[in-house]
VOGU-3710 file (C-alpha; in Angstrom, 3 decimals, decimal comma):
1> xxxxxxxxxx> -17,692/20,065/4,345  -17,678/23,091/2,247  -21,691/23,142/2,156  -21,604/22,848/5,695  -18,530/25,624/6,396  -20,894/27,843/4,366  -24,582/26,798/5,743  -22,963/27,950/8,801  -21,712/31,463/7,684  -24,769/31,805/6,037
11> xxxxxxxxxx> -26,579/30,826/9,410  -24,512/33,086/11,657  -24,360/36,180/9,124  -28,250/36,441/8,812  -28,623/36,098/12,368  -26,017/38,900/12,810  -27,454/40,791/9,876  -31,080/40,572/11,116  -30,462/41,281/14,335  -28,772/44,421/13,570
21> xxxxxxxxxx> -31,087/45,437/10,575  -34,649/45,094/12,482  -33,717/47,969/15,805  -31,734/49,961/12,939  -34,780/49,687/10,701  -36,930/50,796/13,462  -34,729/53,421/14,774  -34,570/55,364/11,525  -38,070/55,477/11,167  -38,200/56,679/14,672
31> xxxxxxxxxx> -36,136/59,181/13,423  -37,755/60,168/10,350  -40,984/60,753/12,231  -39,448/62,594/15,205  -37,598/64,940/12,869  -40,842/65,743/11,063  -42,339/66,442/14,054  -39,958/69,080/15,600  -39,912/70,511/12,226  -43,467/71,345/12,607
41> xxxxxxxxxx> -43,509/72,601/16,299  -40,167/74,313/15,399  -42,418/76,861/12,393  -45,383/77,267/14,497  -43,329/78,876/17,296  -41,829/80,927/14,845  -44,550/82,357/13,547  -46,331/83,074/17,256  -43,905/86,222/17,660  -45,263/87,490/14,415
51> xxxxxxxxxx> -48,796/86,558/15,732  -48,373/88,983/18,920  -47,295/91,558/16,652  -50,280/91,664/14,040  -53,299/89,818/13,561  -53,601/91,118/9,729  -54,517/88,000/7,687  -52,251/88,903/4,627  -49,316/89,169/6,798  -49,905/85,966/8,570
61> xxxxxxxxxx> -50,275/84,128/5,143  -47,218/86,003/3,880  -45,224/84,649/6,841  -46,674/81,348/6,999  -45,558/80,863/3,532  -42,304/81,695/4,201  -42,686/79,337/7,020  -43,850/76,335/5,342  -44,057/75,886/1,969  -46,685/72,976/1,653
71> xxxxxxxxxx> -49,164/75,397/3,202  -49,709/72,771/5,906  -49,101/75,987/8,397  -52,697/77,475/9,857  -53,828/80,135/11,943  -56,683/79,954/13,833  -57,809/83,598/14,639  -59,800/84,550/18,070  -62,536/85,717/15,882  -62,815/82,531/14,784
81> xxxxxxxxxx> -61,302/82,884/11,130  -59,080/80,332/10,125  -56,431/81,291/8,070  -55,431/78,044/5,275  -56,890/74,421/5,443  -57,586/72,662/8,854  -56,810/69,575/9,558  -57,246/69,692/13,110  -60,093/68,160/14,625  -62,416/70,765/16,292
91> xxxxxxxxxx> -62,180/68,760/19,694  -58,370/69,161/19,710  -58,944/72,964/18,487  -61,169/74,090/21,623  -59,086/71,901/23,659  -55,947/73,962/22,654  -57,750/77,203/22,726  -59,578/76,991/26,312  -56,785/74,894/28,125  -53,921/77,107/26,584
101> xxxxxxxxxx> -51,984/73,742/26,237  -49,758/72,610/23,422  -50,687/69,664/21,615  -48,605/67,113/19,568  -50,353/64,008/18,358  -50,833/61,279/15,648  -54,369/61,792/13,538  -56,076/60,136/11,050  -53,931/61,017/7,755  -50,753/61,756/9,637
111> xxxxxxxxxx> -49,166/64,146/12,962  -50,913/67,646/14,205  -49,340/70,077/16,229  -51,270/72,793/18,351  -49,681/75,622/19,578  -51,672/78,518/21,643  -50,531/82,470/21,581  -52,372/84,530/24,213  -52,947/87,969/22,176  -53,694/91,292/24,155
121> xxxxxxxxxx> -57,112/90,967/25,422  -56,414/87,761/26,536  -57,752/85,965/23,486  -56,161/82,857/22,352  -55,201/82,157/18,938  -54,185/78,679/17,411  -51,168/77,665/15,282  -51,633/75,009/13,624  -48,828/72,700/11,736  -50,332/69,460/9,812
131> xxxxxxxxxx> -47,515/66,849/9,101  -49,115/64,349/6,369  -48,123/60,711/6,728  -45,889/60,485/3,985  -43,865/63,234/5,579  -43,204/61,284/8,518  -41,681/58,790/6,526  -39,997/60,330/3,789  -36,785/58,673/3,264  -37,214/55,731/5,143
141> xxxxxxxxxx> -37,653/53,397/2,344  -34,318/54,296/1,156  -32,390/53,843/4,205  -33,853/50,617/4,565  -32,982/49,332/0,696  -29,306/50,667/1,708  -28,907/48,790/4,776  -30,673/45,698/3,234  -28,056/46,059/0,535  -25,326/45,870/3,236
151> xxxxxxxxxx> -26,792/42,959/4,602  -27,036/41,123/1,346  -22,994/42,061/0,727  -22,052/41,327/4,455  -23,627/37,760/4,105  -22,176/36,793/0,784  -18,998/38,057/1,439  -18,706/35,410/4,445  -20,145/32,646/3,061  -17,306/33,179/0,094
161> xxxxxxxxxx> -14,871/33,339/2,499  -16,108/30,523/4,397  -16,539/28,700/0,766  -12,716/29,483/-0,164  -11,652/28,085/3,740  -13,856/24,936/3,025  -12,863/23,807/0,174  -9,204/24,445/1,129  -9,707/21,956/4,056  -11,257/19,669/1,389
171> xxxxxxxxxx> -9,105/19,725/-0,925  -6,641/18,870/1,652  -8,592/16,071/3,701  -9,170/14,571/0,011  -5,485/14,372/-0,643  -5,040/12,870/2,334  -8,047/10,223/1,917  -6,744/9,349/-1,473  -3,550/8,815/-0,277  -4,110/6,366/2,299
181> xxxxxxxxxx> -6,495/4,718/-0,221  -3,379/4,457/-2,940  -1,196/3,099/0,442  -3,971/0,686/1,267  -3,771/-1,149/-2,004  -0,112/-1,171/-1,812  1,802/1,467/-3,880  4,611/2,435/-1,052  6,053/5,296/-2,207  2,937/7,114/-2,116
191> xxxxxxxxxx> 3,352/10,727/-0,085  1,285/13,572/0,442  2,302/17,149/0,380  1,711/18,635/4,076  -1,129/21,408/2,946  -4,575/23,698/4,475  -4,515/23,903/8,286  -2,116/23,133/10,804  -3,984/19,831/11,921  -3,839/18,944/8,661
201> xxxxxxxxxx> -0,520/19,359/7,613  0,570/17,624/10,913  -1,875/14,714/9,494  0,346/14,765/6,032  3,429/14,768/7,816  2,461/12,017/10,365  0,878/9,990/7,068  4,326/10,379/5,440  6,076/8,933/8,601  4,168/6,356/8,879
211> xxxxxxxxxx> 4,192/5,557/5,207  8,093/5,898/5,685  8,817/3,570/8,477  5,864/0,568/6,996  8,620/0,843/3,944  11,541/-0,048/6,509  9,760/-2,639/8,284  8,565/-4,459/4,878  12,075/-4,114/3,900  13,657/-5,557/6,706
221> xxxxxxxxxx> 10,940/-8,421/7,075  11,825/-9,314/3,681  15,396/-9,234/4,042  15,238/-11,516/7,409  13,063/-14,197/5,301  15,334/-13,990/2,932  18,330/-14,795/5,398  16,399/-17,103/7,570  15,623/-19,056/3,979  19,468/-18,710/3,355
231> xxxxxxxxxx> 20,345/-20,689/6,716  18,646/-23,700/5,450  21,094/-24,046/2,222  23,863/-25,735/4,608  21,760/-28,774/5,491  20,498/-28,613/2,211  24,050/-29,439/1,049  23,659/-32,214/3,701  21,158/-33,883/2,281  22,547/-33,521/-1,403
241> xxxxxxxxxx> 25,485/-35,136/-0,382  23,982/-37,949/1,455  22,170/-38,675/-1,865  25,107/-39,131/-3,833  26,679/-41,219/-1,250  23,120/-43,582/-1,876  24,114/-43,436/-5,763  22,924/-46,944/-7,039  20,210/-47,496/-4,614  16,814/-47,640/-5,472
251> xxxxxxxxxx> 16,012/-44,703/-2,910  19,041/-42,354/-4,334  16,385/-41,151/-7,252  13,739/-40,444/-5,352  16,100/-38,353/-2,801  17,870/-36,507/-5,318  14,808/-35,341/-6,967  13,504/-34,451/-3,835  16,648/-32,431/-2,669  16,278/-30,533/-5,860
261> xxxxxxxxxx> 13,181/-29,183/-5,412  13,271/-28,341/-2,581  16,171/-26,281/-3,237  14,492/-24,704/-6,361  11,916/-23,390/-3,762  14,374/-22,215/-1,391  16,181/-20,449/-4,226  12,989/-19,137/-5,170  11,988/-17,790/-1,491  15,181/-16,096/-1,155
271> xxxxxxxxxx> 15,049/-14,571/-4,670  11,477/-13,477/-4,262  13,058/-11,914/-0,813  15,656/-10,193/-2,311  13,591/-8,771/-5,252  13,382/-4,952/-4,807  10,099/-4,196/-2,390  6,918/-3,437/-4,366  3,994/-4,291/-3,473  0,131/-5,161/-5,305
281> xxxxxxxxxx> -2,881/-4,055/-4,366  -3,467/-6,486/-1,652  -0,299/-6,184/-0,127  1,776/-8,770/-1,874  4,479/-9,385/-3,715  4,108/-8,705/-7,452  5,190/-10,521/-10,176  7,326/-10,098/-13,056  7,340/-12,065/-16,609  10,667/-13,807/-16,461
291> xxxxxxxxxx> 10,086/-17,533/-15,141  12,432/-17,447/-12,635  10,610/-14,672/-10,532  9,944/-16,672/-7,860  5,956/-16,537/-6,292  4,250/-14,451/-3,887  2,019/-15,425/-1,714  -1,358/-17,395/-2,838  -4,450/-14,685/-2,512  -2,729/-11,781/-4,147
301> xxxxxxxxxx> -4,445/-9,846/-6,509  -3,191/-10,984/-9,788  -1,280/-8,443/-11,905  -3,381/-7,193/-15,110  -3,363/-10,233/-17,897  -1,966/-13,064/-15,446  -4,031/-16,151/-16,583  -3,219/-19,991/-16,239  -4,704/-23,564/-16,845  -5,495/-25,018/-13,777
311> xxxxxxxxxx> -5,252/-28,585/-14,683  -1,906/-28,480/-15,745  -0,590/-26,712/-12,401  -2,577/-29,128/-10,726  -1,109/-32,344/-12,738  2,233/-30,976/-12,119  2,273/-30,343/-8,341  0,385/-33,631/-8,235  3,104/-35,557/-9,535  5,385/-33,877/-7,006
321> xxxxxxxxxx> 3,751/-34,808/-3,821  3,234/-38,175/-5,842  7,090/-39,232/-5,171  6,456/-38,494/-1,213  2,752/-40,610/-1,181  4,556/-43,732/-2,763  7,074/-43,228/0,329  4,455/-43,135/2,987  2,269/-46,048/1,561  -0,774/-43,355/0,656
331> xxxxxxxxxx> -2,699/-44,561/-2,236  -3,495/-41,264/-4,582  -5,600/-40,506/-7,266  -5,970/-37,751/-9,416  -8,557/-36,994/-11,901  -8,280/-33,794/-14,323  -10,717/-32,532/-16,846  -10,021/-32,076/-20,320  -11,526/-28,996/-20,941  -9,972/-25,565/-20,696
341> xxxxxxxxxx> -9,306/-23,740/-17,544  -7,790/-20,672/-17,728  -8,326/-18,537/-14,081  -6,910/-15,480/-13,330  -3,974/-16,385/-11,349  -0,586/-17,022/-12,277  0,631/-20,934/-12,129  2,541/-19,769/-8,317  -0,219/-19,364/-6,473  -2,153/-22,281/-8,012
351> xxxxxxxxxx> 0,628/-24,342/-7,183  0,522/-22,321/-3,761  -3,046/-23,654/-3,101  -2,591/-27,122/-4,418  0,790/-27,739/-2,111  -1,076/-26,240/0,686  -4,026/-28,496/0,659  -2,111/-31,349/-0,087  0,705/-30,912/2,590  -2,350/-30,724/4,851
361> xxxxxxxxxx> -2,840/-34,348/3,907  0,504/-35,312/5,020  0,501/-33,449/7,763  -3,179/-34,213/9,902  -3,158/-37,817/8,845  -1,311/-41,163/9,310  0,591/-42,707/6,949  -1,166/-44,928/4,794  -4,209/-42,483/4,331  -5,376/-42,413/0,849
371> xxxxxxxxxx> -6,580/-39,163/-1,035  -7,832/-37,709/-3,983  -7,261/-34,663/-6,239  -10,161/-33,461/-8,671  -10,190/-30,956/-10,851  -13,789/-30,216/-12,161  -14,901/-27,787/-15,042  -18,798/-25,976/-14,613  -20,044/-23,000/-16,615  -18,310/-20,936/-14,659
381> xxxxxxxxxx> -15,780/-21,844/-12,474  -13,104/-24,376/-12,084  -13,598/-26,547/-9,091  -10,545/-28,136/-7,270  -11,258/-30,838/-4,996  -9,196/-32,463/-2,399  -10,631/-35,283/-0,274  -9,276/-37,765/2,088  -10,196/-41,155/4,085  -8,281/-39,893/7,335
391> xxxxxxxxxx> -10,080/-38,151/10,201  -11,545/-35,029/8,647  -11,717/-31,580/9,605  -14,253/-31,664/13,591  -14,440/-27,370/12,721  -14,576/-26,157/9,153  -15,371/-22,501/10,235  -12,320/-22,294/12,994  -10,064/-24,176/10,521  -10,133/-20,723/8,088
401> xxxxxxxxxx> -8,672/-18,908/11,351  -4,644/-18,897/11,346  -3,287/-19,842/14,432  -6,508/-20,691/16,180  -7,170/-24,332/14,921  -5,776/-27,395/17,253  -2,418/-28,401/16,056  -2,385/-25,772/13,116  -1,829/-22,793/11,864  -4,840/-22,242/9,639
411> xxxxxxxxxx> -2,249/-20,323/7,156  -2,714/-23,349/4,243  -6,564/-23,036/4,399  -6,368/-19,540/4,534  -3,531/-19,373/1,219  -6,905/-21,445/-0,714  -9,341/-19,097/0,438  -8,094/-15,625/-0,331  -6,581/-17,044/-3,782  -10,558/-18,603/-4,547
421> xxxxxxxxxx> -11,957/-15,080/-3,456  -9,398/-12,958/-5,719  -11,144/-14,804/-8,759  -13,966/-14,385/-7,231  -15,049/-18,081/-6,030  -15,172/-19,284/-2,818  -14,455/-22,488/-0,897  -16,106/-25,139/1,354  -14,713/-27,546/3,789  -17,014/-30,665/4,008
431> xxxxxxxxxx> -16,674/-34,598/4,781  -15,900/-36,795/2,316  -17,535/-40,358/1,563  -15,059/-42,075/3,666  -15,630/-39,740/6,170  -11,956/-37,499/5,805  -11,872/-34,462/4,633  -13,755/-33,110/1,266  -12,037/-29,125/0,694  -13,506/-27,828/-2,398
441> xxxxxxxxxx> -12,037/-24,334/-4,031  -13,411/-22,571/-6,629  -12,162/-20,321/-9,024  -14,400/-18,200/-11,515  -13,284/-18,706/-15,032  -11,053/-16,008/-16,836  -13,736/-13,240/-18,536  -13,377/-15,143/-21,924  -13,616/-18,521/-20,753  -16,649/-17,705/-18,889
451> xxxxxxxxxx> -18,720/-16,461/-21,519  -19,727/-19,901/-22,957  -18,618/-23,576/-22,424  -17,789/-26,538/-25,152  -18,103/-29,352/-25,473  -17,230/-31,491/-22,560  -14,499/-33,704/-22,574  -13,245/-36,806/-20,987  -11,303/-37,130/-18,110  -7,859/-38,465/-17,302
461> xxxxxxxxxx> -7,527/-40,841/-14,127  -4,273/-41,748/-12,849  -3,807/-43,358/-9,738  -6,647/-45,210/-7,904  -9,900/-44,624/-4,950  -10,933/-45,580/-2,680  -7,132/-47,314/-1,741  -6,107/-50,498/-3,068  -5,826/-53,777/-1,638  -2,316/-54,235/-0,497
//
């Protein structure tokens, strides 16, 4: 913007400048030469007066040296003696002399003037006044180096001025830009200082508003989760006491341990709620080091140095939704390399994307489906793989949408996804050999796992697939 602000002073000043310069330029050489040229007429009708009085050529050069000093002043007698150096040209001469006419005109070498005298006897003599070329511009040059000069300090000048406006409005519009960059990736209390023109500093002021009242709204989103997550402890409490009224069945176990995690999650939910807003780069809710701190959202960018095996997340959650497939009659098997595989994401939103995938299992098919959980190690990536003998997935691409897929929200699909594409990977929704569904995420390997790969190692397989025989 500034090289534009001043292109266009630049632009508008030399078009001001030249426009003015060329008529002035003109004009005082028009000047110049007219000056020059009523100088001349001006001493040879002085000396005609002395001309009626005496013809005497010594008096005539004695005045006409007075006259003129350049001896450019000539007398053309009747008698035809000339008194000094002609320039005239003799038709001009006998023009003057037999039409008794003044004459004024540009010849070779510069500007004559003619002027007649009738003498008694009604003889005609001739003054004569040469005016050399570099007469009729004397001076000229000057004026013109002074007004260029002018020029030259009237068009700097602006485009300084225009420079120093410019890069005020920068300065300001990049304050502004960076701002809503820093905002963007999720720093809150970002603010700009209202600065340059008024426009501008209504921009700042409507940017800090804004920036104000997303706060408030964050604020009180999180603080209605986190109530909405608190009305669910009272039939909670239902359920936990219904489990100790089963104590000694062979189902009070399996409730109880249910019960309890799901009211470690709903603890964590409402502490992750409560936490003080502040957001990561993406939006999210960041993390802190303490275990409690419960988990943000899968698909946040991780926080600098958050790394986790995989497998191990994997195993665990796997052994959770384990209890709940015995329930239902869904045969499950799980198969985990042996090999590192540290990604960069914390064990929450692993555990995000595995409980997501597999409560889609539980959720879009019958009871009695069986499924599998993989977790494969490459060169550079760490592939999880979930896969099912129910009905499959009729639209991978529409099932990524939230809210627009039959009979789902898309949000679990979408949780994998965006936690995949913060590593880096990606992830593809396929059929399986059984025909169900066959989701596959990948995450890139942490920097120092990816630089080379060991030995590979065996695998562990617990569980069983395709289903057993029952």
């Amino acid at each position: 913007m500034r090289r534009s602000l001043a292109g266009v002073a630049l632009a508008v000043t030399s078009m001001v400048a030249l426009s003015f310069l060329i008529p002035l330029g003109a004009l005082v050489m028009s000047l110049v030469k007219e000056q020059s040229v009523t100088a001349a007429e001006q001493r040879a009708a002085a000396l005609a007066p002395v001309l009626t009085l005496t013809t005497d050529p010594s008096a005539l050069r004695e005045s006409a040296a007075g006259l003129d000093q350049s001896e450019h002043l000539v007398v053309h007698l009747p008698d035809a003696q000339t008194l000094g150096d002609t320039q005239a040209p003799a038709k001009l001469l006998e023009r003057a002399q037999q039409g008794r006419e003044s004459i004024s005109q540009k010849t070779p070498g510069g500007w004559i003037c003619l002027q007649p005298v009738v003498l008694p006897g009604d003889r005609v003599a001739v003054i004569e006044n040469f005016v050399p070329d570099e007469e009729l511009t004397r001076g000229v040059r000057a004026s013109w180096a002074v007004m260029l000069l002018l020029a030259v300090g009237l068009v700097g000048g602006s485009v300084l001025v225009a420079d120093r406006l410019g890069a005020k409005v920068v300065r300001s519009s990049k304050k502004l830009a960076q701002a809503s960059h820093t905002l963007g990736q999720g720093n809150l209390d970002t603010r700009v200082e209202p600065m340059g023109p008024k426009e501008l500093r209504d921009a700042g002021v409507a940017f800090n508003a804004m920036a104000h009242r997303m706060t408030e709204l964050l604020a009180i989103e999180r603080e209605l989760v986190a109530d909405l997550s608190h009305r669910l402890r009272t039939p909670l409490t239902a359920l936990h006491l219904a489990s100790e009224r089963m104590a000694g069945t062979p189902e009070s176990a399996r409730v109880e341990a249910a019960v309890h995690a799901l009211e470690t999650e709903l603890q964590a939910i409402i502490a992750a709620a409560r936490t003080p807003l502040a957001v990561g780069p993406m939006g999210h809710g960041m993390r802190s080091a303490e275990p409690s701190t419960p988990r943000p959202a899968a698909g946040a960018e991780p926080a600098a140095g958050c790394r986790s095996q995989a497998a191990e997340v994997v195993r665990r959650r796997t052994a959770f939704w384990a209890v709940l497939a015995e329930q239902q009659d869904r045969p499950c098997a799980l198969e985990i390399t042996q090999e590192p595989t540290a990604v960069s994401l914390s064990d929450d939103d692993i555990a995000a994307v595995v409980d997501a995938l597999i409560g889609n299992v539980f959720s879009h098919t019958p009871a009695g489906t069986a499924f599998g959980v993989r977790v494969v190690r490459t060169a550079q990536a760490v592939e999880l793989i979930v896969e099912d003998s129910g009905p499959g997935i009729p639209e991978p691409d529409r099932a990524l949408s939230r809210g627009s897929s039959t009979g789902s929200s898309g949000l679990g699909l979408d949780i994998a996804r965006r936690a995949a594409a913060v590593t880096g990977g990606s992830m593809r929704i396929g059929h399986g050999p059984r025909g169900g569904a066959h989701i596959t995420v990948v995450f890139a390997l942490a920097p120092s796992q990816s630089a080379g790969r060991g030995p590979r190692g065996s695998r562990r397989r617990t569980g069983w697939w395709p289903p057993r025989k029952r």
